[in-house]
KOLKOL-775618 format. One record per residue: x, y, z of N, C-alpha, C in turn. Coordinates in nm, 3 decimals. Atoms other than C-alpha are relative to their C-alpha. Last residue first. Layout:
<rs>
[r [X,Y,Z],[X,Y,Z],[X,Y,Z]]
...
</rs>
This chain:
<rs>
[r [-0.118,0.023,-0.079],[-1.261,-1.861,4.113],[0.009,0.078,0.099]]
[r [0.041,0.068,-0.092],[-1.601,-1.827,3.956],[0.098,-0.083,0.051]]
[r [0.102,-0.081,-0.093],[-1.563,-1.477,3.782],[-0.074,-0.129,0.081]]
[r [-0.073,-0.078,-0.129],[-1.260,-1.614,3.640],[-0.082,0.038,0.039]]
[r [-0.098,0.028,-0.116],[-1.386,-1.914,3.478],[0.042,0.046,0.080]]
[r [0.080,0.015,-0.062],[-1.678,-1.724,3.340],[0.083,-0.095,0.121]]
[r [0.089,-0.092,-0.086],[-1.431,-1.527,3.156],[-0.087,-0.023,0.133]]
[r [-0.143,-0.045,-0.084],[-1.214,-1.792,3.025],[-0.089,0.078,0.097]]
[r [0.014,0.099,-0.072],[-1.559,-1.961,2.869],[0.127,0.050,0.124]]
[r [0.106,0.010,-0.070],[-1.658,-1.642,2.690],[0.060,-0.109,0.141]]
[r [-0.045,-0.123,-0.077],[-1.261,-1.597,2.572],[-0.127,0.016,0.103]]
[r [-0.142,0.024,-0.127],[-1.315,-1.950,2.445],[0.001,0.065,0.132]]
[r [0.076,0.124,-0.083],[-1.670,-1.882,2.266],[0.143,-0.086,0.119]]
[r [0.053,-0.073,-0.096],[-1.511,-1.575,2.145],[-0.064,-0.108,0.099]]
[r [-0.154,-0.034,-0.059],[-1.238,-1.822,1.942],[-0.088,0.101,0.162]]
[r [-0.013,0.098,-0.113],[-1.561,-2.012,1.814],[0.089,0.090,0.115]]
[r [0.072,0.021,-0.073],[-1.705,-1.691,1.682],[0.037,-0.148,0.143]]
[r [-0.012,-0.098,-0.115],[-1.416,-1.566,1.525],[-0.109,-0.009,0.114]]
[r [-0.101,0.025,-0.086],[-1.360,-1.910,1.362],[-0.004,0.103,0.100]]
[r [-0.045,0.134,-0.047],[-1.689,-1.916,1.210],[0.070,-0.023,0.117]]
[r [0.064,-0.047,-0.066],[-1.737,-1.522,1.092],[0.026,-0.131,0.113]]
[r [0.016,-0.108,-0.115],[-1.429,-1.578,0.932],[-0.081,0.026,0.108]]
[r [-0.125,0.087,-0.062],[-1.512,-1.895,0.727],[0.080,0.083,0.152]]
[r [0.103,0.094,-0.075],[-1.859,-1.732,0.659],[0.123,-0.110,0.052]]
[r [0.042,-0.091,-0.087],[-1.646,-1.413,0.509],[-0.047,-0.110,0.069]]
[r [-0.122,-0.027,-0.049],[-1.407,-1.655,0.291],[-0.095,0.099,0.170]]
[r [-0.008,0.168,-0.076],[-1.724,-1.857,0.193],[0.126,0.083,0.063]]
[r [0.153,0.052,-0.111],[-1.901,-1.480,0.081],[0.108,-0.142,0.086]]
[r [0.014,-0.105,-0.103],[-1.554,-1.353,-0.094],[-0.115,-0.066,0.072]]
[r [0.053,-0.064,0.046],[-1.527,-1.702,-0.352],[-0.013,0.038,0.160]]
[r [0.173,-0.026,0.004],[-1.303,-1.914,-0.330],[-0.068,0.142,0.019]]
[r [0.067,0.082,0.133],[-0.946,-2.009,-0.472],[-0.154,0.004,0.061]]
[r [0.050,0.173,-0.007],[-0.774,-1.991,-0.152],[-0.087,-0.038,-0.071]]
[r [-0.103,0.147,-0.062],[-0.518,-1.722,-0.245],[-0.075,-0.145,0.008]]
[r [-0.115,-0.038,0.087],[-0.782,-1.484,-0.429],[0.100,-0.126,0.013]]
[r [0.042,0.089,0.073],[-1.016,-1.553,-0.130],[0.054,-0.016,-0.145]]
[r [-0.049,0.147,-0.065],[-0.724,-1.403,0.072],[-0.109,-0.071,-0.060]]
[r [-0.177,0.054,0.035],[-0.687,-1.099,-0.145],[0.012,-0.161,0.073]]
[r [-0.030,0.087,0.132],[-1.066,-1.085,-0.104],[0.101,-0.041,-0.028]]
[r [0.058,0.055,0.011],[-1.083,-1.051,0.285],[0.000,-0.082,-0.170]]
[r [0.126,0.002,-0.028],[-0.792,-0.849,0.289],[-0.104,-0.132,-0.015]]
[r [0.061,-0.001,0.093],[-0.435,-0.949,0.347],[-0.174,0.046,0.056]]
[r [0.047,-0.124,0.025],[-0.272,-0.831,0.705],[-0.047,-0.007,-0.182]]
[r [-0.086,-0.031,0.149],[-0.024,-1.117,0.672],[-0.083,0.098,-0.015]]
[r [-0.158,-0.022,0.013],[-0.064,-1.178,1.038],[0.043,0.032,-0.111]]
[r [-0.044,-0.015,-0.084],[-0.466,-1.112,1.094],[0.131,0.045,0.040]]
[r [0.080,-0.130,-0.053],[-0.622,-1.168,0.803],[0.073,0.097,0.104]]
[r [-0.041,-0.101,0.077],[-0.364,-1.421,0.636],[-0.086,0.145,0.048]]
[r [-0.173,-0.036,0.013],[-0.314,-1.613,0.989],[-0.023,0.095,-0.092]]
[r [-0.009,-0.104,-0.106],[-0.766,-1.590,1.036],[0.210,0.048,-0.006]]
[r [0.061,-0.136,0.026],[-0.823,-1.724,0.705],[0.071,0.043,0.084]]
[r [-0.091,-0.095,0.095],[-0.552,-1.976,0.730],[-0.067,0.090,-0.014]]
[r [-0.126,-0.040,-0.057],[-0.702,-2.115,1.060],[0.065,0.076,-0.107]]
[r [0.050,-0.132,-0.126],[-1.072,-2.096,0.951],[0.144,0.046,0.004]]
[r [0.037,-0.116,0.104],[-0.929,-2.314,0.605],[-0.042,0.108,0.123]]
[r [-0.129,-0.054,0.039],[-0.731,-2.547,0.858],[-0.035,0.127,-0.095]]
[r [-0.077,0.105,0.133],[-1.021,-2.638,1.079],[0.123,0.083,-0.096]]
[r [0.114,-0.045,0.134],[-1.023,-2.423,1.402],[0.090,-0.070,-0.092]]
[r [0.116,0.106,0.039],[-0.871,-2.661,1.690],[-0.118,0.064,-0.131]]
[r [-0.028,0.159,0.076],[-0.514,-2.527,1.658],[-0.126,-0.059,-0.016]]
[r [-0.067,-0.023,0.174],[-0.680,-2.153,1.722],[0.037,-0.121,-0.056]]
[r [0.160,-0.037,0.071],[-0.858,-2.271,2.044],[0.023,0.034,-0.128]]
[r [0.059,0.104,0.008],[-0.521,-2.435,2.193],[-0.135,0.048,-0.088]]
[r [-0.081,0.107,0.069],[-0.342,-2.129,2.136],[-0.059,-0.085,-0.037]]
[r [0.017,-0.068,0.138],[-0.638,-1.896,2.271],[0.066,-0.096,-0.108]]
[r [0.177,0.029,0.017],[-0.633,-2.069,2.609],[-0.057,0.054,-0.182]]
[r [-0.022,0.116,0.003],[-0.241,-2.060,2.624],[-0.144,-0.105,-0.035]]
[r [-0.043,0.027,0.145],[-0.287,-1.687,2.583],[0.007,-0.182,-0.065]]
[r [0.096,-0.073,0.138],[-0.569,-1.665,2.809],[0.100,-0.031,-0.087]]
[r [0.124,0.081,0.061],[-0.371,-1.895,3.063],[-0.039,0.029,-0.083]]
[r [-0.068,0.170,0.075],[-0.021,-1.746,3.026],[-0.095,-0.071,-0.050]]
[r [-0.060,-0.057,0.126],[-0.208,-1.374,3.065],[0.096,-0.101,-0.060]]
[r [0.102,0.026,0.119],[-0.403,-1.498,3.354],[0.056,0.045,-0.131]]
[r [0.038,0.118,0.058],[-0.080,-1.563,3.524],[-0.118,-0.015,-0.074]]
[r [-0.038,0.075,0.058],[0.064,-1.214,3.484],[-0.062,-0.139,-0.003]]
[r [0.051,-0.081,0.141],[-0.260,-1.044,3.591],[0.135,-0.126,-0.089]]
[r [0.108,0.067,0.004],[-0.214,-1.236,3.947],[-0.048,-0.024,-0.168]]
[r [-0.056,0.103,0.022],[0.163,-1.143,3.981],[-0.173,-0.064,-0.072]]
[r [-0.124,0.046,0.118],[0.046,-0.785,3.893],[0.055,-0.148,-0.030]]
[r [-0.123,0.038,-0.060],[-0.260,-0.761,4.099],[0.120,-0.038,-0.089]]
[r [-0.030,0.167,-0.031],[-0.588,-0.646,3.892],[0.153,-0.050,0.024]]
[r [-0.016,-0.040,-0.136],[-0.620,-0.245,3.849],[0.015,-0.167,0.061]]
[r [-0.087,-0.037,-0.046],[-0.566,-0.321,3.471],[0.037,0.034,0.116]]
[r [-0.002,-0.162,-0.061],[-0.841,-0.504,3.458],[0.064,0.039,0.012]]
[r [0.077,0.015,-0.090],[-0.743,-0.899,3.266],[-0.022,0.170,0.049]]
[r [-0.053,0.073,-0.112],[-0.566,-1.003,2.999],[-0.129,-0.016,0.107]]
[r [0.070,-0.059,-0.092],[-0.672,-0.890,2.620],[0.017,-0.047,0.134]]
[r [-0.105,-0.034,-0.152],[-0.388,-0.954,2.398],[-0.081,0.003,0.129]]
[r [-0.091,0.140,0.004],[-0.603,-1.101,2.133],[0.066,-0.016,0.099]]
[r [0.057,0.044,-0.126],[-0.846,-0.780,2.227],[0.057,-0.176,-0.017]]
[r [0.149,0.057,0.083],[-0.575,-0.584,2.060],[-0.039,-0.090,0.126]]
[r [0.005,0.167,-0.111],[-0.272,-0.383,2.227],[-0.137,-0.001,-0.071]]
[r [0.034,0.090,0.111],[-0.221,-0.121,1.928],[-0.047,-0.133,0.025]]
[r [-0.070,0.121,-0.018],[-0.316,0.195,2.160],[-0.020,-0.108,-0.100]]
[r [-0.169,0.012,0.025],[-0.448,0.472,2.068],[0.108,-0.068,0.041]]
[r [-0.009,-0.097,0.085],[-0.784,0.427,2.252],[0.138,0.066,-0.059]]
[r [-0.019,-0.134,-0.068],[-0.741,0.121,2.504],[-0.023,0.068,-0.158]]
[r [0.017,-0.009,-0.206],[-0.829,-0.223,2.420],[-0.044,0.105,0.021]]
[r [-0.110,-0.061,-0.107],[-0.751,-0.194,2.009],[-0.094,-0.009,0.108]]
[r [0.002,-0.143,0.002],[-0.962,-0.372,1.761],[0.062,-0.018,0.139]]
[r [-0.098,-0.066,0.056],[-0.824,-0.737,1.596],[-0.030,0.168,0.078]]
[r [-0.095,-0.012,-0.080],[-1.051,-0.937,1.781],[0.112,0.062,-0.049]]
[r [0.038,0.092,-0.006],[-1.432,-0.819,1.628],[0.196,0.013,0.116]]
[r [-0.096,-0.109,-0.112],[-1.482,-0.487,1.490],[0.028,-0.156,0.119]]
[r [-0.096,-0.115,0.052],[-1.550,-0.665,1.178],[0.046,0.108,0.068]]
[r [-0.129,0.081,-0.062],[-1.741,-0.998,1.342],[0.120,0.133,-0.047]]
[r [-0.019,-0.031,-0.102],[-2.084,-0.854,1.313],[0.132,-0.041,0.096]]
[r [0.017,-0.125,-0.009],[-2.117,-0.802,0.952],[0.005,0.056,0.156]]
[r [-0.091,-0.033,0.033],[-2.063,-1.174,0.900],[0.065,0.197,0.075]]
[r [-0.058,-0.024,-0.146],[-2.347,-1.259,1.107],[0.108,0.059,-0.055]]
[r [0.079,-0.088,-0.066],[-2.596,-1.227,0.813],[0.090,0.034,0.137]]
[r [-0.035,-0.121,0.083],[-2.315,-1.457,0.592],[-0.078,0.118,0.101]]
[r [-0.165,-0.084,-0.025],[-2.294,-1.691,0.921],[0.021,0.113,-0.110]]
[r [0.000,-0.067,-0.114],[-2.706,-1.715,0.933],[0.149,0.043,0.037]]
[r [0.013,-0.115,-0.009],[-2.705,-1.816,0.568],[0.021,0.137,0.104]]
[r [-0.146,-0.144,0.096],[-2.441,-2.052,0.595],[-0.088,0.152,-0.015]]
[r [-0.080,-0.012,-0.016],[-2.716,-2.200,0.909],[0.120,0.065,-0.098]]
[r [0.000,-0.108,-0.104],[-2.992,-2.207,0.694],[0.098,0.053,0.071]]
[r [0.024,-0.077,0.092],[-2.837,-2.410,0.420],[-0.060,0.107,0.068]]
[r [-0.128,-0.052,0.097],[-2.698,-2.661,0.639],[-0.037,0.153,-0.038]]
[r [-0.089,0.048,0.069],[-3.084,-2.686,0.824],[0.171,0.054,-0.037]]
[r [0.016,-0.034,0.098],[-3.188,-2.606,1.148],[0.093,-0.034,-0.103]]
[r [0.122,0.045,0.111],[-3.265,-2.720,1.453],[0.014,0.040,-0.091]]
[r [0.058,-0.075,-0.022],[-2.960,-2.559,1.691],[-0.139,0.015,-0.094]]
[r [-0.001,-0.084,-0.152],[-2.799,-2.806,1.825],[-0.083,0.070,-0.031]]
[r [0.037,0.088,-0.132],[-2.806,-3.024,1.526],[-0.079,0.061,0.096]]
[r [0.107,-0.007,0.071],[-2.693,-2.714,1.274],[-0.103,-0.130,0.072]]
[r [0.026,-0.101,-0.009],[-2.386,-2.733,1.490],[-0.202,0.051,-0.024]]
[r [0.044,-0.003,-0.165],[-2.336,-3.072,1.481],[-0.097,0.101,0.036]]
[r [0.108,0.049,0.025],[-2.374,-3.020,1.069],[-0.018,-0.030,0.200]]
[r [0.132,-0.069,-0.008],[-2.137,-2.783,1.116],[-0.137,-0.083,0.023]]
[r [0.017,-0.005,0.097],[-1.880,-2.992,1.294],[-0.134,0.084,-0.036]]
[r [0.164,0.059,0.040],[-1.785,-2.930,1.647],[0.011,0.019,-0.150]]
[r [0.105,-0.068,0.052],[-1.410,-2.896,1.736],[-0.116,-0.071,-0.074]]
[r [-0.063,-0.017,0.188],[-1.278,-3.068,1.974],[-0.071,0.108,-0.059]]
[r [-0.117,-0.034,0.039],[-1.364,-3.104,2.372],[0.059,0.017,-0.128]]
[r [-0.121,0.124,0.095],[-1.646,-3.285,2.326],[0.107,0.038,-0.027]]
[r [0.086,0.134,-0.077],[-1.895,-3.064,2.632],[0.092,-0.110,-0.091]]
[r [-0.040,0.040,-0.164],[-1.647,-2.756,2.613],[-0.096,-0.135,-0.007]]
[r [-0.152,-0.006,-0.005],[-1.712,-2.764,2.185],[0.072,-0.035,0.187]]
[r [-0.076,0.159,0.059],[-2.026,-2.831,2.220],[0.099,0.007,-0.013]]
[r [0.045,0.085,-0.060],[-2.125,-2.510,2.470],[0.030,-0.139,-0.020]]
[r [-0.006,0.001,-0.119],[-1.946,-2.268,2.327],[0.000,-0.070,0.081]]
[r [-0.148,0.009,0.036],[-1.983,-2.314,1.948],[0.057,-0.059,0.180]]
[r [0.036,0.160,0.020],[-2.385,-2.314,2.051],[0.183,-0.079,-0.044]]
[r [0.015,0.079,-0.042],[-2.321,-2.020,2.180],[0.031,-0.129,0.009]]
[r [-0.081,-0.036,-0.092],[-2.156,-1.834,1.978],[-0.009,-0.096,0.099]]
[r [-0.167,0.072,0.027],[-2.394,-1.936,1.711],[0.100,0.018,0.074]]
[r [0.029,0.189,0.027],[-2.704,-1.843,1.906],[0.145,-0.076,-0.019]]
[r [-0.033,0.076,-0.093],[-2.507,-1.522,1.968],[-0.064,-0.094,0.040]]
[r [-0.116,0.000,-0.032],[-2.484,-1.420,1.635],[0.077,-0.102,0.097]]
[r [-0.017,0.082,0.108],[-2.830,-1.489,1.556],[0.143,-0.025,0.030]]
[r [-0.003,0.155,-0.085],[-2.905,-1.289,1.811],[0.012,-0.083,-0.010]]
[r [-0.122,0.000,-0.188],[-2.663,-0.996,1.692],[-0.094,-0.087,0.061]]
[r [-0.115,0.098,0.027],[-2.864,-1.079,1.335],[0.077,0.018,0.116]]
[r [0.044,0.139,0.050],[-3.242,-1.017,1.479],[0.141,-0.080,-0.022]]
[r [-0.025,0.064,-0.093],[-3.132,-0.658,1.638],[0.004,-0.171,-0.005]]
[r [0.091,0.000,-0.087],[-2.993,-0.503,1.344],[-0.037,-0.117,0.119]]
[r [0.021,0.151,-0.031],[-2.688,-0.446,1.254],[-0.126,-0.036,0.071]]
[r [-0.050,0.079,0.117],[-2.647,-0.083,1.113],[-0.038,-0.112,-0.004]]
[r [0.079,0.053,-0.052],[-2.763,0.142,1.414],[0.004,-0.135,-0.142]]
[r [0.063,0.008,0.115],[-2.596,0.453,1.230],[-0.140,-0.151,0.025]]
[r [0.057,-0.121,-0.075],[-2.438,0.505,1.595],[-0.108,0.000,-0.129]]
[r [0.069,-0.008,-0.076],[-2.244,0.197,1.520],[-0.159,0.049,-0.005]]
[r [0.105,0.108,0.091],[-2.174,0.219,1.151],[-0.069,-0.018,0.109]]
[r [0.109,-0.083,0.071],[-2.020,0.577,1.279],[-0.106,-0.140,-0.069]]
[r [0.093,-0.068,-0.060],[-1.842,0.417,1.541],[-0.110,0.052,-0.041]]
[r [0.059,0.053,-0.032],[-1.676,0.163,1.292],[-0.104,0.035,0.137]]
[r [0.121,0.043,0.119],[-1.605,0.394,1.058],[-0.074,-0.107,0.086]]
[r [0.112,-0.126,0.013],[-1.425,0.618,1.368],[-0.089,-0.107,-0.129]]
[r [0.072,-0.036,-0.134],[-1.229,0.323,1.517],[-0.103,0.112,-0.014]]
[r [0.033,0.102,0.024],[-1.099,0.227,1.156],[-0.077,0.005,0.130]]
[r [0.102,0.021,0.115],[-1.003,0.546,1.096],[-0.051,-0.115,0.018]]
[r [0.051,-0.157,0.018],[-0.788,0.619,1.424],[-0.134,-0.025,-0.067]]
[r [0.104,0.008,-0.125],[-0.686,0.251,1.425],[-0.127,0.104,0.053]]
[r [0.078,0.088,0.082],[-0.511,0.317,1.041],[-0.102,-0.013,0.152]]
[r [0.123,-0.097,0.054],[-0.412,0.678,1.207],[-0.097,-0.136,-0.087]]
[r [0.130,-0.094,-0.141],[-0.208,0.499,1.499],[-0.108,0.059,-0.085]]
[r [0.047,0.132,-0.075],[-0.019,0.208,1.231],[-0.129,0.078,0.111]]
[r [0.059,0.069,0.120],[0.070,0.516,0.940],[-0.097,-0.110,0.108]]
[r [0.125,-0.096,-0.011],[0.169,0.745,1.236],[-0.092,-0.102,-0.115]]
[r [0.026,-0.003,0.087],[0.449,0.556,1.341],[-0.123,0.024,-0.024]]
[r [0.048,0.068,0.011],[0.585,0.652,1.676],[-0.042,-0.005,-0.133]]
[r [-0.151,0.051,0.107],[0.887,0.889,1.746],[-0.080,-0.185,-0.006]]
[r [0.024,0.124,0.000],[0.654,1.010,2.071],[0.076,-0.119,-0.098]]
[r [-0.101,0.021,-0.098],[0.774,1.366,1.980],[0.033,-0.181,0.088]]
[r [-0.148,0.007,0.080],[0.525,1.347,1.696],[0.108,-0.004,0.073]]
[r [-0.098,-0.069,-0.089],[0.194,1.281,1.930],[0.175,0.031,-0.126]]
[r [-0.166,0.070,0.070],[-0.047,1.220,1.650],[0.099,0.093,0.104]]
[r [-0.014,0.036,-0.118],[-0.404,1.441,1.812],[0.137,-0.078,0.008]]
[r [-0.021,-0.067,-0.135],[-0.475,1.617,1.530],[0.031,-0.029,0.126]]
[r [-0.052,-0.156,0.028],[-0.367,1.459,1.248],[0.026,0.060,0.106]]
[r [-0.122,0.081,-0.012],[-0.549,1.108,1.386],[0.125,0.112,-0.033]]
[r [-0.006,0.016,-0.123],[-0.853,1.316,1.397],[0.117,-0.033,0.067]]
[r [0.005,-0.117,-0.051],[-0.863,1.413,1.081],[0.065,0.002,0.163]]
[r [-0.129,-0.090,0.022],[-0.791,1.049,0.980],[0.045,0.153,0.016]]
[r [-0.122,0.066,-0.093],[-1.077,0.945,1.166],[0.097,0.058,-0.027]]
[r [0.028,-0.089,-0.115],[-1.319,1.229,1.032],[0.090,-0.095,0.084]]
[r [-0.067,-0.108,0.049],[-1.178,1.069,0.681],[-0.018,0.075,0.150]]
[r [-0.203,0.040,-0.022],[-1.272,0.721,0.794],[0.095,0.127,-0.014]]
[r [-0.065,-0.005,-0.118],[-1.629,0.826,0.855],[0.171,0.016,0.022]]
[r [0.003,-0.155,-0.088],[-1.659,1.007,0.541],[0.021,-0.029,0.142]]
[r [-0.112,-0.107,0.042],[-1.531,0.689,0.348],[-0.021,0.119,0.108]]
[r [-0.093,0.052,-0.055],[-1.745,0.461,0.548],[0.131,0.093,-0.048]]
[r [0.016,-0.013,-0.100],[-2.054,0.671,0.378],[0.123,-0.071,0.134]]
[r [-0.044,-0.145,0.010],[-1.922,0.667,0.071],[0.009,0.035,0.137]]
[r [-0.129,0.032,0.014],[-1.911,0.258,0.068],[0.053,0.185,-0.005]]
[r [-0.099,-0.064,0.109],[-2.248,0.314,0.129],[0.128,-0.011,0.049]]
[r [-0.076,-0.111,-0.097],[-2.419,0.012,0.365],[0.105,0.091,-0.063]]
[r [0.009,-0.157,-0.053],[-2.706,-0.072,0.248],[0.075,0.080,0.061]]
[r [-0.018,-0.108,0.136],[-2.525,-0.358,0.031],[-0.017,0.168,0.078]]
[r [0.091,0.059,0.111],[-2.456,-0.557,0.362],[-0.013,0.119,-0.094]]
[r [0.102,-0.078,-0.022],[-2.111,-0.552,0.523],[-0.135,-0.013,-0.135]]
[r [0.079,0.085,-0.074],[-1.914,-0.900,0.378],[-0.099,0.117,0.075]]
[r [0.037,0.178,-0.025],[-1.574,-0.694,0.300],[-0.155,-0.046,0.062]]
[r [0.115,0.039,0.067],[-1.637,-0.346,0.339],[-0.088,-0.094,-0.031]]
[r [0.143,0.039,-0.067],[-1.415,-0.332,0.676],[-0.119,-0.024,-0.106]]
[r [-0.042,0.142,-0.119],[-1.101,-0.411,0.441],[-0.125,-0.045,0.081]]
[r [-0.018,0.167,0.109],[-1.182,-0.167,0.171],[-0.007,-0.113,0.054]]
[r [0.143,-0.003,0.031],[-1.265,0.130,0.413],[0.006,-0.116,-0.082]]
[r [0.109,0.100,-0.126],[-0.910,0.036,0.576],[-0.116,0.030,-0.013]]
[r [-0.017,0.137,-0.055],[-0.756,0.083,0.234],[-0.078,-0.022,0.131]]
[r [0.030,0.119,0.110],[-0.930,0.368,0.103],[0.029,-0.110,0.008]]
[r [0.139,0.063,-0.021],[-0.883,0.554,0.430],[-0.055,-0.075,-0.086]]
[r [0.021,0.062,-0.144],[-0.497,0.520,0.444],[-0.152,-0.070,0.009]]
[r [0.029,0.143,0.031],[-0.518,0.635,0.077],[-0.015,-0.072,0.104]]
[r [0.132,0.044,0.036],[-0.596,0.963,0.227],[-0.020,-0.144,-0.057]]
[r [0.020,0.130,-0.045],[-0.225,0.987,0.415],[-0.192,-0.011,-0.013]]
[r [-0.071,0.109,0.004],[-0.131,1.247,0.206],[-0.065,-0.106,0.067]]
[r [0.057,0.069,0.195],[-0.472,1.446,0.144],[0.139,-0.101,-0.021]]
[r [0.194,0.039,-0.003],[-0.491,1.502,0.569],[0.046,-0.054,-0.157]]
[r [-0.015,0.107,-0.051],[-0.088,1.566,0.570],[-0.134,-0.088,-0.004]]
[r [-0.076,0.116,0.086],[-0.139,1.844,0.298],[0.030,-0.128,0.062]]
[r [0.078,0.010,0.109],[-0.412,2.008,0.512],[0.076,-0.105,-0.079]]
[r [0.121,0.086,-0.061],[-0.181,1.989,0.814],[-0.118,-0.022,-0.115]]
[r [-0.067,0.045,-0.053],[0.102,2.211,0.649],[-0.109,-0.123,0.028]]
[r [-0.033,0.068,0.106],[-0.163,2.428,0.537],[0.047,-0.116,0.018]]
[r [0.166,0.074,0.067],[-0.328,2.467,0.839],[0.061,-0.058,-0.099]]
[r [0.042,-0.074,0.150],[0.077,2.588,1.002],[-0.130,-0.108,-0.060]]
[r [0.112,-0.013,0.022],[0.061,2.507,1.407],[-0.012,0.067,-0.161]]
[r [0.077,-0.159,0.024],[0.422,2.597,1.432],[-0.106,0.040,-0.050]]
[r [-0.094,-0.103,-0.053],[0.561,2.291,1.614],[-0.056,0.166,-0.057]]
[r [-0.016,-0.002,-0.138],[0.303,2.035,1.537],[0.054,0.118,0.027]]
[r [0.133,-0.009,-0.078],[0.206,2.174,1.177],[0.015,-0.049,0.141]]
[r [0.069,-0.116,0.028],[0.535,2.267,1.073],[-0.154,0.005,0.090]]
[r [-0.037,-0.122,-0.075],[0.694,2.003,1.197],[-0.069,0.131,-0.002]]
[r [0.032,-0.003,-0.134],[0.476,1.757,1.058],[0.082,0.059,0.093]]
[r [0.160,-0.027,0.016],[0.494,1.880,0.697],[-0.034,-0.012,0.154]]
[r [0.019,-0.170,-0.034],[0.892,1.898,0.758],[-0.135,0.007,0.012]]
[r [-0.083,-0.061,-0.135],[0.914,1.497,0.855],[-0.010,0.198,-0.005]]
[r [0.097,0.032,-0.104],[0.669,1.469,0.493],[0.024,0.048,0.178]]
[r [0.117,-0.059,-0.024],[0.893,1.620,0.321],[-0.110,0.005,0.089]]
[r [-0.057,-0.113,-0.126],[1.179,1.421,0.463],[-0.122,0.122,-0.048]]
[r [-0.014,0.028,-0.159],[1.017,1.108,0.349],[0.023,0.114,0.073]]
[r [-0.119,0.076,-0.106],[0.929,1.202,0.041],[-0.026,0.032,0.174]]
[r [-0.079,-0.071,-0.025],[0.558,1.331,-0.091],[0.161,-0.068,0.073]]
[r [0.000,-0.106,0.133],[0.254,1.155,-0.246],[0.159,0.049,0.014]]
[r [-0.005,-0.103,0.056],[0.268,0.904,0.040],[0.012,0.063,-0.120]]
[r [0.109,-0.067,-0.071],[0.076,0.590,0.125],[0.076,0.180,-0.050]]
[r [-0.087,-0.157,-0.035],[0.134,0.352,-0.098],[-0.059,0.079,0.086]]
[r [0.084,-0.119,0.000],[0.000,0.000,0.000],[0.087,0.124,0.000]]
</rs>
């Protein structure tokens, strides 16, 4: 992904200028440099959202991110601004799909049927459940069920990849425990959860597991990685929605562990 128009040391004066001697201009040209920023992470969350949702309209959020990310970019901090303003934008399109009321209430129960039901068979046979288990558990056919993971799709995109804290890059992969929670104590839930995550990632089948490595660690998009595995964007999104549901169905089960220790 390109991201500047301008060299490197241009750029290092553009943000002097505008940190150090508050120049608009200066800051104007950093806003229309790093605009491809929002074309890529509006591309990424588009993936699998449903038609009603303008692809203009994720643009204007992402742009009031990257505004944002301008203004607030510590530069003395000697941090990379490309990694804080993609969170920036990607924390504002996905506020604004919020607040827009986007998902309605029928597919977030739908959601957490499947969450569930991941949840529950999976801790009762230890492995992983097959769909058709799945579709067992919860009366309904194959063909219902893929529909109910494309309709869920749309609810897995702020999902375990978004940041903890607000400008921060710690994700909810990392997620431990309260930060006011005892240090030796915090370290050992932070062997378990991760050691709890490990084991829950080896048990998604191998197509969940390569979705989630090229999503995740190779930072491909949703199509670039149906591209790689030779299928088609919908089975790549319902492979996603899948694994991110079992993996919550872990972090569910960690949870309830610690609130009954």
């Amino acid at each position: 992904m390109t991201v500047q128009k301008v060299t490197k040391t241009q750029t290092e004066d553009l943000w002097k200028l505008w940190k150090e001697a508050g120049d608009k201009e200066a800051r104007k040209e950093l806003i229309e440099n790093y605009l491809p920023l929002v074309d890529y992470v509006s591309s990424r969350l588009a993936i699998g959202l449903p038609k009603n949702v303008s692809r203009d309209d994720l643009s204007s959020y992402g742009i009031m991110g990257l505004i944002d990310a301008v203004e607030k970019f510590e530069l003395e901090r000697g941090l990379q601004f490309e990694t804080y303003a993609s969170w920036r934008i990607r924390g504002a399109i996905i506020d604004g799909l919020r607040q827009g009321d986007w998902v309605p209430r029928s597919v977030r129960e739908k959601a957490k049927k499947v969450e569930d039901a991941y949840q529950k068979l999976e801790q009762q046979y230890m492995r992983t459940v097959s769909d058709a288990e799945i579709c067992e558990y919860l009366d309904i056919s194959e063909k219902e069920f893929q529909a109910m993971l494309q309709d869920i799709a749309v609810t897995t995109i702020c999902s375990l990849e978004d940041p903890i804290r607000e400008e921060e890059s710690e994700t909810r992969l990392s997620l431990l425990v309260d930060d006011k929670a005892v240090s030796p104590e915090r370290k050992v839930n932070e062997i378990y959860l991760k050691d709890a995550l490990a084991k829950a990632i080896l048990r998604l089948t191998d197509k969940e597991r390569t979705v989630v490595s090229l999503l995740y660690y190779e930072d491909l998009s949703l199509s670039e990685i149906a591209e790689v595995m030779s299928l088609s964007p919908s089975r790549i999104s319902q492979l996603h929605s899948k694994a991110i549901l079992r993996l919550k169905g872990v972090l569910g089960r960690y949870k309830s562990q610690l609130m009954h220790d």
